[in-house]
C-alpha positions as CSV (number, residue, x, y, z in Angstrom):
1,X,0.0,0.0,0.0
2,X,3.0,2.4,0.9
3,X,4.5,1.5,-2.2
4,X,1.8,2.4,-4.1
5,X,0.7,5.9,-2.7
6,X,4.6,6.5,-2.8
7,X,4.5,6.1,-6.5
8,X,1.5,8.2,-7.0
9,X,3.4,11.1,-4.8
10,X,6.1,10.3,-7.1
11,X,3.6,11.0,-10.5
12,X,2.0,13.9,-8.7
13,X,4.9,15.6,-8.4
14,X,6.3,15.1,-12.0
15,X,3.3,16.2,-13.1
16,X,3.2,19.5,-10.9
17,X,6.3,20.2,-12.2
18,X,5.2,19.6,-16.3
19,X,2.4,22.2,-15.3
20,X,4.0,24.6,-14.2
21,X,6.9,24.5,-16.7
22,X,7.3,27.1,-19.4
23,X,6.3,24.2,-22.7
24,X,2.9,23.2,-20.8
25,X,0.6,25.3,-22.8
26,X,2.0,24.0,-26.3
27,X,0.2,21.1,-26.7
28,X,-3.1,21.7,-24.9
29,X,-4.4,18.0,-24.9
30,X,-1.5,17.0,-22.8
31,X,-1.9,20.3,-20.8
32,X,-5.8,18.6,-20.3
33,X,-5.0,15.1,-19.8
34,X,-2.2,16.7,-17.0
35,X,-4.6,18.5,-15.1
36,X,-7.1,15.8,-14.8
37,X,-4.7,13.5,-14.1
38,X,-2.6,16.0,-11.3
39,X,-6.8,16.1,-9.7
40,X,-7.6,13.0,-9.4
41,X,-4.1,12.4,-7.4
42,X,-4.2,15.1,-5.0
43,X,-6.4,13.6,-2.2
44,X,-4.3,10.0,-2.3
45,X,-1.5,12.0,-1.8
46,X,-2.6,14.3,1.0
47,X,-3.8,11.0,2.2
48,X,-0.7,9.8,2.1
49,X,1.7,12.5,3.4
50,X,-1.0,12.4,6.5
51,X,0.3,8.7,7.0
52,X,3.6,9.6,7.0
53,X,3.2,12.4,9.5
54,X,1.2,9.9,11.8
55,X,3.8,7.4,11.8
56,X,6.7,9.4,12.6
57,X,4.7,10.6,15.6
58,X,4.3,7.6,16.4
59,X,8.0,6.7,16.1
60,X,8.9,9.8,18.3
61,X,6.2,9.2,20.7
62,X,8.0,5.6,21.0
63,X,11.0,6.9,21.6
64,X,9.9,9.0,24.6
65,X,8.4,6.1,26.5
66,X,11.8,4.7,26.6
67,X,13.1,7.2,28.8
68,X,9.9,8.6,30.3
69,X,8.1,7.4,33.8
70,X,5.4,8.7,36.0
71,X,3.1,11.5,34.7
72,X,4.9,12.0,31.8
73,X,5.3,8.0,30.4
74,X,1.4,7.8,31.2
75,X,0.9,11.1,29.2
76,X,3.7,9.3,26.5
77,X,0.9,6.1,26.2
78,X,-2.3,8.4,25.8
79,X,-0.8,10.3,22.6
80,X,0.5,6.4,21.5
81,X,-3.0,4.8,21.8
82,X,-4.4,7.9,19.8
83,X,-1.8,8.5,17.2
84,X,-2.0,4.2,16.8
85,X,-6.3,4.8,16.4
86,X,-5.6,8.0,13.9
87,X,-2.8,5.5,11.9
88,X,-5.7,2.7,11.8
89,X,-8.4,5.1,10.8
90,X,-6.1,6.5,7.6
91,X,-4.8,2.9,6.4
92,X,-8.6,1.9,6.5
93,X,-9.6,5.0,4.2
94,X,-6.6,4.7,2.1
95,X,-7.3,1.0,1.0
96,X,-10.9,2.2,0.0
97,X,-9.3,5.5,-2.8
98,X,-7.0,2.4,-3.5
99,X,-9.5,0.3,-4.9
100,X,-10.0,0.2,-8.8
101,X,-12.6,3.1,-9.8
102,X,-15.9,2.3,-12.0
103,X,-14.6,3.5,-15.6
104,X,-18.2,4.8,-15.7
105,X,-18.3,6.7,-12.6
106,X,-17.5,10.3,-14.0
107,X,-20.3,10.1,-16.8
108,X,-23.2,11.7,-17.5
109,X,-26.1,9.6,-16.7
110,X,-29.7,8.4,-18.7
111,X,-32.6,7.9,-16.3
112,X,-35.4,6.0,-17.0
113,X,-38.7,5.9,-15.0
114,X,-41.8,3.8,-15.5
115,X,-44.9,3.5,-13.8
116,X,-45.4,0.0,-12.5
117,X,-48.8,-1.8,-10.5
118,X,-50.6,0.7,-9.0
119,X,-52.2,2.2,-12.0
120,X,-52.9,6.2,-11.8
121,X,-51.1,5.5,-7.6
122,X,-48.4,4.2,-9.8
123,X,-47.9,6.5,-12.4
124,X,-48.0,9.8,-9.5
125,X,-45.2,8.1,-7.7
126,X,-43.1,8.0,-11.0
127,X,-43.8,11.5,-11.2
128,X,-42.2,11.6,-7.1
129,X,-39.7,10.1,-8.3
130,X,-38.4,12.3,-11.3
131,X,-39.1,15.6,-9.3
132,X,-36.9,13.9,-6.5
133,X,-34.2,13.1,-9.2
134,X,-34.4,16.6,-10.8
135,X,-34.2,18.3,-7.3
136,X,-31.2,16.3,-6.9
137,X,-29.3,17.3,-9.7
138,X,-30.2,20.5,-8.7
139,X,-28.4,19.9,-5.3
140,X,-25.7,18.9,-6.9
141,X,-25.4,21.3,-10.1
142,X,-26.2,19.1,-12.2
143,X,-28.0,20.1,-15.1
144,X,-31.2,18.3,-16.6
145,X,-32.5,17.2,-19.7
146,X,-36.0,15.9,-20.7
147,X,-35.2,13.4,-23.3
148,X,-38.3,11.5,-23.8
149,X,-41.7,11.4,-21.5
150,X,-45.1,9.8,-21.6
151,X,-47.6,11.5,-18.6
152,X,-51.0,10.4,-17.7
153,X,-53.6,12.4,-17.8
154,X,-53.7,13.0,-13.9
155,X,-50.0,14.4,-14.3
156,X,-48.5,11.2,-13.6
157,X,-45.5,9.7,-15.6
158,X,-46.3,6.2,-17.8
159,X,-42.8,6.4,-18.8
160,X,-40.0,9.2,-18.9
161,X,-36.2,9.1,-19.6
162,X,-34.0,12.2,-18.5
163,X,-30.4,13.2,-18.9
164,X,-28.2,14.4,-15.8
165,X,-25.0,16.0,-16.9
166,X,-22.3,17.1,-14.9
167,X,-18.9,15.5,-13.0
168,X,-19.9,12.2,-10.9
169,X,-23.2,11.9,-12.1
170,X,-23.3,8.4,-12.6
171,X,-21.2,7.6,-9.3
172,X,-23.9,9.0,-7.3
173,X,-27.2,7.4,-8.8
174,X,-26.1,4.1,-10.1
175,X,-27.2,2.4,-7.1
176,X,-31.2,3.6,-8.2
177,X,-31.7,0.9,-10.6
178,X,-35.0,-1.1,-8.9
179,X,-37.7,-1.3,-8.2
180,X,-38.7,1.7,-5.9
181,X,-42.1,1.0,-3.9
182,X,-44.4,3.5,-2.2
183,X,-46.6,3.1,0.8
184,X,-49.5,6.0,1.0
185,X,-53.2,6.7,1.3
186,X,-54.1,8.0,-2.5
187,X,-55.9,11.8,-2.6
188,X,-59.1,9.6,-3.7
189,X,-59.3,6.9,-1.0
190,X,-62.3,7.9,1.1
191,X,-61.5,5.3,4.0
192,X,-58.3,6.2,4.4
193,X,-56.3,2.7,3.0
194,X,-53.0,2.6,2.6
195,X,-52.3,1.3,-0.7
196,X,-49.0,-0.5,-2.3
197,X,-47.7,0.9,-5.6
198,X,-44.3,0.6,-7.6
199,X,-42.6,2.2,-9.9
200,X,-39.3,1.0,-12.2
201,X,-35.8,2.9,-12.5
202,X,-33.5,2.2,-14.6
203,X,-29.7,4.2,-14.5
204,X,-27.1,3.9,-17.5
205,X,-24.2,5.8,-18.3
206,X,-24.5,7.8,-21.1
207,X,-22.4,6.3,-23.7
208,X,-20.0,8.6,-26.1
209,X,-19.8,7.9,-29.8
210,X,-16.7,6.5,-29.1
211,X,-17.8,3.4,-27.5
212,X,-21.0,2.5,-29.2
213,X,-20.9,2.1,-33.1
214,X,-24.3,1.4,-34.5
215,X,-24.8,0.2,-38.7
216,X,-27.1,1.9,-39.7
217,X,-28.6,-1.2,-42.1
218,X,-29.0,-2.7,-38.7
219,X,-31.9,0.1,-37.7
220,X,-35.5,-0.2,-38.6
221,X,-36.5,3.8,-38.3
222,X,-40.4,4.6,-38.3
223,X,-42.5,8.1,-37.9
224,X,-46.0,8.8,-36.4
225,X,-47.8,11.5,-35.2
226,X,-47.2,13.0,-31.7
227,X,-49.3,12.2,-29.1
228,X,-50.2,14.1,-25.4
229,X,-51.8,12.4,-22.2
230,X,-54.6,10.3,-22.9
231,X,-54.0,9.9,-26.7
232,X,-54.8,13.7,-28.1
233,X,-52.9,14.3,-31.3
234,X,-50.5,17.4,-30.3
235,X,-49.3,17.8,-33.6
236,X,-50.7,17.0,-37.5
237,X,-47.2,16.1,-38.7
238,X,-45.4,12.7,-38.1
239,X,-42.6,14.3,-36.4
240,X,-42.5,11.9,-33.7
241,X,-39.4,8.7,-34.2
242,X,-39.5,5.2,-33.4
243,X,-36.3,3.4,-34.0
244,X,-36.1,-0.6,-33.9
245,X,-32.5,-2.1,-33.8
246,X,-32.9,-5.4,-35.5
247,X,-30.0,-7.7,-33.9
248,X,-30.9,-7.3,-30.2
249,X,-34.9,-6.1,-30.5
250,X,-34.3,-2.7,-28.4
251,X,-37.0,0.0,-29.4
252,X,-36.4,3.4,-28.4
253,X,-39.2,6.1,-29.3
254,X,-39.4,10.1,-29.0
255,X,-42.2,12.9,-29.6
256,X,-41.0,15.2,-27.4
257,X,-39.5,17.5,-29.6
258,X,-41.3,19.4,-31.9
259,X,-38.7,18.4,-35.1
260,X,-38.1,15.4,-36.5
261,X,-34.8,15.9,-36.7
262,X,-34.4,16.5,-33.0
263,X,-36.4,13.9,-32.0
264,X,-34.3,11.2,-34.2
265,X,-31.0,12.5,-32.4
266,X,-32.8,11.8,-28.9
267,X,-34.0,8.1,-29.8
268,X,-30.2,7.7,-31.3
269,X,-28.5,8.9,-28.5
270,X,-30.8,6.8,-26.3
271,X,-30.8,3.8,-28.0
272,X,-26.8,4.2,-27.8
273,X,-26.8,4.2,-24.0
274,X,-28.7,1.0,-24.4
275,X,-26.3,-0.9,-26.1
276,X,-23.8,0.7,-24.0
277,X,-25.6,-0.9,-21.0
278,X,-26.2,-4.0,-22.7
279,X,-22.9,-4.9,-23.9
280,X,-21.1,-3.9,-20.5
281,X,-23.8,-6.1,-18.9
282,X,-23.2,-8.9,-20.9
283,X,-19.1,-8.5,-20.6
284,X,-19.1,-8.4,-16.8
285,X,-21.1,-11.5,-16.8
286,X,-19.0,-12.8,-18.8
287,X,-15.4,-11.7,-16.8
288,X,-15.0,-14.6,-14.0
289,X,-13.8,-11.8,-11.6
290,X,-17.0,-9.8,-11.6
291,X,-18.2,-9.1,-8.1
292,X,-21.6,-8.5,-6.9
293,X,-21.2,-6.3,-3.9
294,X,-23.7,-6.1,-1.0
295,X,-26.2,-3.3,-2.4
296,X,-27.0,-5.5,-5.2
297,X,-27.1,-6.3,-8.6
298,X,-28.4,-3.3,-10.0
299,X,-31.1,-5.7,-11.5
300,X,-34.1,-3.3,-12.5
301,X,-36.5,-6.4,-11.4
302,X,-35.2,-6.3,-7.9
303,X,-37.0,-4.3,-5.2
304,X,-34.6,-1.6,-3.5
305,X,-36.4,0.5,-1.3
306,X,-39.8,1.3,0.1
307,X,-41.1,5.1,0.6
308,X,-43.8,5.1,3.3
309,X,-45.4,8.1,3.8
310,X,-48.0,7.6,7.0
311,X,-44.7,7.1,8.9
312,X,-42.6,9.7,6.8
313,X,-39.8,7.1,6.1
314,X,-37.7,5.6,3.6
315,X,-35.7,2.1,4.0
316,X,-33.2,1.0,1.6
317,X,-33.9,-2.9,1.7
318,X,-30.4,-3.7,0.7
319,X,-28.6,-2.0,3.1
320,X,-31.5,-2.3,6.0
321,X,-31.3,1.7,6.2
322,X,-34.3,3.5,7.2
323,X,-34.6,7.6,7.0
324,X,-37.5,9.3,8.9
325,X,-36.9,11.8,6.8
326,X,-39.2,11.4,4.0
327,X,-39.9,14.7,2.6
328,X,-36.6,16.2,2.2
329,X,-35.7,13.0,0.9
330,X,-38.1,13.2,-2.2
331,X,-36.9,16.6,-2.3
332,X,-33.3,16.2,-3.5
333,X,-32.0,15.7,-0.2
334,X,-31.1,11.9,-0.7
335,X,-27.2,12.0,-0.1
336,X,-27.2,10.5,3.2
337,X,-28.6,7.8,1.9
338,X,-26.4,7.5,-1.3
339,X,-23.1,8.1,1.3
340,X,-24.4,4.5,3.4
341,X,-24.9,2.7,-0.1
342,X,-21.0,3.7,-1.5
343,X,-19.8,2.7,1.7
344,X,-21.5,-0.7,1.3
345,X,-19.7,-1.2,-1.4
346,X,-16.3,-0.5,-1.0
347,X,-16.6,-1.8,2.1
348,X,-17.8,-5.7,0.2
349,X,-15.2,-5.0,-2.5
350,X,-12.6,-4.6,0.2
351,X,-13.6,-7.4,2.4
352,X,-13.7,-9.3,-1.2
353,X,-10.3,-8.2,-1.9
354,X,-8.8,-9.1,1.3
355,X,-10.6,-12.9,1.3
């Protein structure tokens, strides 16, 4: 572990020293790739150099008992027992910035939300749940993109996919894939019932042209007219895009936009974070080192947490963590929550590691 932090001092430093020489700015994608890299360094090594500070107090401290007695060796093995619980504290952090990050964690992420049993109970919670994601990103500074929707005619959501963009996206939501359940008595209950409803997320990371390459012979592309809640005709033109990709049967469809045009580059760059999901999936099935950590699979089949409002709380099933916190948490204020669920994981990934 020393070893390693020792050689990422070692990189930090060379490249503090590129940056700041006089040749930096000539090529700027280096320049780029140096300042990421330099960033993503800087708390390992401030991690680090805080080791090494603790240990040699610890080697001092040591050193004093040797020739100490009374009040003083007493006062000697106080600052030992703490500087040994600080040492333990850091090594424990360290190993978890040690292990391997997602490759996905720093992307933008695709959010999809559908209205499952419950009917109209149903479709109202999905529209919960994408206020809650949108206040959120708001939190956060994220910024938010309607890319497709489908609402109910009470304002509820049958089906919508949003965008988040921004730093980290995807590191903080990928744990909302599930089913998400909700516990409440509806506006038009009369005896007062609590009824069960459920609603299905799913999270991707947003894939870059880069990764996904798509024939075009392989896509089945079809038009219609746009439609509003309840099936009104919004529009007389057939602006609205269906695309069907043949070998693997995904359909991706969008009306939102007035154009055609526009609404052909959302289904595209939809149906790309699809495949992206699909073929990652199918790889780390694949790869006989794949882990499944603690929270989960990410399966969007598998119930993840229940939202019961009577008793204003929330319980993350995976985890067994309950919030009586309820509304701030469907307003945005969820990272409490998110922080337990990381922590779940590294913490299974590093027991895994150390089996």
């Amino acid at each position: 572990m020393l070893n390693k932090l020792k050689a990422q001092k070692e990189r930090y430093e060379e490249l503090g020293a590129f940056l700041g020489s006089d040749g930096a700015m000539s090529d700027k994608a280096a320049w780029q790739a140096a300042v990421k890299e330099h960033s993503s360094l800087q708390e390992n090594v401030a991690l680090y150099d805080g080791l090494l500070s603790v240990m040699a107090d610890i080697d001092a401290t040591e050193e004093l008992l040797h020739g100490a007695d009374g009040e003083l060796k007493a006062l000697a093995h106080e600052e030992l027992s703490e500087l040994k619980a600080k040492q333990a504290a850091l090594e424990e952090e360290i190993k978890l910035k040690l292990l391997p990050k997602d490759p996905n964690d720093d992307k933008n992420v695709m959010i999809e939300i559908r209205a499952g049993t419950g009917g109209d109970e149903a479709s109202l919670f999905g529209a919960v749940l994408l206020r809650m994601y949108q206040r959120y990103a708001e939190r956060h500074g994220f910024k938010t993109e309607t890319v497709s929707s489908s609402l109910t005619e009470v304002g509820g959501v049958k089906e919508v996919i949003v965008t988040l963009r921004g730093r980290g996206a995807y590191s903080r939501l990928k744990y909302e894939s599930g089913v998400h359940r909700v516990q409440r008595i509806p506006e038009t209950e009369s005896q007062g019932r609590i009824h069960t409803s459920a609603a299905t997320v799913a999270v991707l990371p947003e894939a870059e042209d880069v990764e996904v390459e798509i024939n075009m012979n392989d896509l089945r592309i079809d038009t219609y007219r746009s439609s509003g809640a309840g099936g009104q005709h919004v529009n007389k033109t057939e602006s609205a895009i269906r695309i069907t990709h043949l070998p693997t049967g995904l359909v991706v469809q969008c009306q939102d936009e007035k154009s055609q045009i526009k609404n052909k580059e959302q289904a595209m760059r939809v149906l790309k974070t699809r495949l992206y999901d699909l073929y990652r999936t199918e790889r780390d099935r694949k790869e006989a080192s794949e882990r499944r950590s603690q929270v989960g699979s990410g399966d969007r089949s598998e119930r993840i947490r229940t939202y019961n409002f009577p008793q204003s709380r929330v319980t993350d099933h995976r985890i067994g963590l309950t919030l009586y916190k309820l509304e701030a948490f469907i307003d945005g204020d969820m990272d409490e929550m998110i922080d337990a669920l990381l922590l779940a994981e590294r913490t299974a990934r590093l027991t895994s590691d150390e089996a």
